[in-house]
C-alpha positions as CSV (number, residue, x, y, z in Angstrom):
1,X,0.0,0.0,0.0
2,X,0.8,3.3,-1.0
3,X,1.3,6.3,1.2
4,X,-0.7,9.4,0.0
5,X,1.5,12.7,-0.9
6,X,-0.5,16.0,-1.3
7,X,0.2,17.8,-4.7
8,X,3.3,19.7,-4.0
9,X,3.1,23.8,-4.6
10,X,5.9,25.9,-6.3
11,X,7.7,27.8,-3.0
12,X,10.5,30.0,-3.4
13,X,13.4,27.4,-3.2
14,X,11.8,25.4,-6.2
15,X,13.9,27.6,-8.7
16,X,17.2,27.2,-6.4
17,X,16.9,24.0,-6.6
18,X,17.3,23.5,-10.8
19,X,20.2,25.5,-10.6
20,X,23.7,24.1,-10.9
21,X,25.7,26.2,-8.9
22,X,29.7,26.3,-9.7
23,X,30.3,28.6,-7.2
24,X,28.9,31.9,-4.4
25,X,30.4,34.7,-3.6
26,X,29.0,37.3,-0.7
27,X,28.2,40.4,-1.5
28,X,29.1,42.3,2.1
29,X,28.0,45.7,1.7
30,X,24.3,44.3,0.5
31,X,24.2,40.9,2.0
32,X,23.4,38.9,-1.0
33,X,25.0,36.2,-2.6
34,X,26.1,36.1,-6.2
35,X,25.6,32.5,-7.9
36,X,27.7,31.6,-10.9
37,X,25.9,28.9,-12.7
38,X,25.5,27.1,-15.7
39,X,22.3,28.8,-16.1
40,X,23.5,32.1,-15.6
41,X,24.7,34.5,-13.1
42,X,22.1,35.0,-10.5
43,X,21.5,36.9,-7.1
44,X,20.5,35.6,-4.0
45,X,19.3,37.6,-1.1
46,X,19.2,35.4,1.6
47,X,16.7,37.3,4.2
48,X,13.7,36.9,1.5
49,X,14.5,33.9,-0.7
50,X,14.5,36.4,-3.4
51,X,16.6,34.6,-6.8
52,X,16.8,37.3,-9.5
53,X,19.1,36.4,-13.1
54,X,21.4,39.3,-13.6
55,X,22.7,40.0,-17.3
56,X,20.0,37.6,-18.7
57,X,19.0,38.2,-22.6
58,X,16.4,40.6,-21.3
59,X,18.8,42.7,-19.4
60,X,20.0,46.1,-20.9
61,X,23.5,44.5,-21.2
62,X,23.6,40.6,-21.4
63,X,26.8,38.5,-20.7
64,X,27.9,37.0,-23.7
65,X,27.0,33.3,-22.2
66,X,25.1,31.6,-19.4
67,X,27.8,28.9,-18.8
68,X,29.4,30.5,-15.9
69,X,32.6,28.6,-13.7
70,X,32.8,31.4,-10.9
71,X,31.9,34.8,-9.3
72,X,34.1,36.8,-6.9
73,X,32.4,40.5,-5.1
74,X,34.0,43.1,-6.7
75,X,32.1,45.6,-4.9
76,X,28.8,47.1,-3.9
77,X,26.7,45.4,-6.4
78,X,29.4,44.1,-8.7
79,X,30.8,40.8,-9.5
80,X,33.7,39.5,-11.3
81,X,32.4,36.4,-13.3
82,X,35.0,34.1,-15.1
83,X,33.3,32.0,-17.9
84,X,34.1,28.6,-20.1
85,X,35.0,30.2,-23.2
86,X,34.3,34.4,-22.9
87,X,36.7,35.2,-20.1
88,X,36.7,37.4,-17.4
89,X,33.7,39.8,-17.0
90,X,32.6,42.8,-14.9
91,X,29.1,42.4,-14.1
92,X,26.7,45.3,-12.4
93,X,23.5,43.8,-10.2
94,X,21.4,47.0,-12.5
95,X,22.2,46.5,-15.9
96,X,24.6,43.3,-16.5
97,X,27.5,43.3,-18.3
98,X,29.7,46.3,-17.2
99,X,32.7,44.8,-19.6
């Protein structure tokens, strides 16, 4: 006999969760996390479960690629994000790429 399992609702981790994160850096002066992923570069703020894709292809300047291998705080709302095959890249949390 089988056990019953109520339907399970979408919560705020469900997104976190198909992410494959490479590697986090903390952002100090904000308190979020950056998230270098193969998916993307994406922020985390950890108070409010709040995910948020910065530099996507809907951004006003998108990275070059998604496939991200790490992130490192270069600031108040700036990351450094190395890539696979685009090299180093200065991100802003606003806009995206910075260069």
């Amino acid at each position: 006999m089988r056990r019953y399992q109520p339907p399970r609702t979408a919560g705020p981790g469900d997104a976190l969760r198909r992410l494959h994160i490479l590697d986090l850096a903390a952002d100090s002066a904000s308190g979020h996390l950056w998230l270098a992923t193969q998916q993307g570069l994406y922020r985390l703020q950890p108070a409010s479960g709040e995910l948020r894709r910065v530099g996507g292809p809907d951004s006003p300047h998108p990275l070059p690629t998604a496939d991200l291998l790490c992130v490192a705080a270069a600031g108040p709302g700036r990351a450094w994000v190395g890539t696979r095959a685009d090299g180093l890249l200065l991100v802003d949390e606003g806009g995206g790429l910075v260069r």
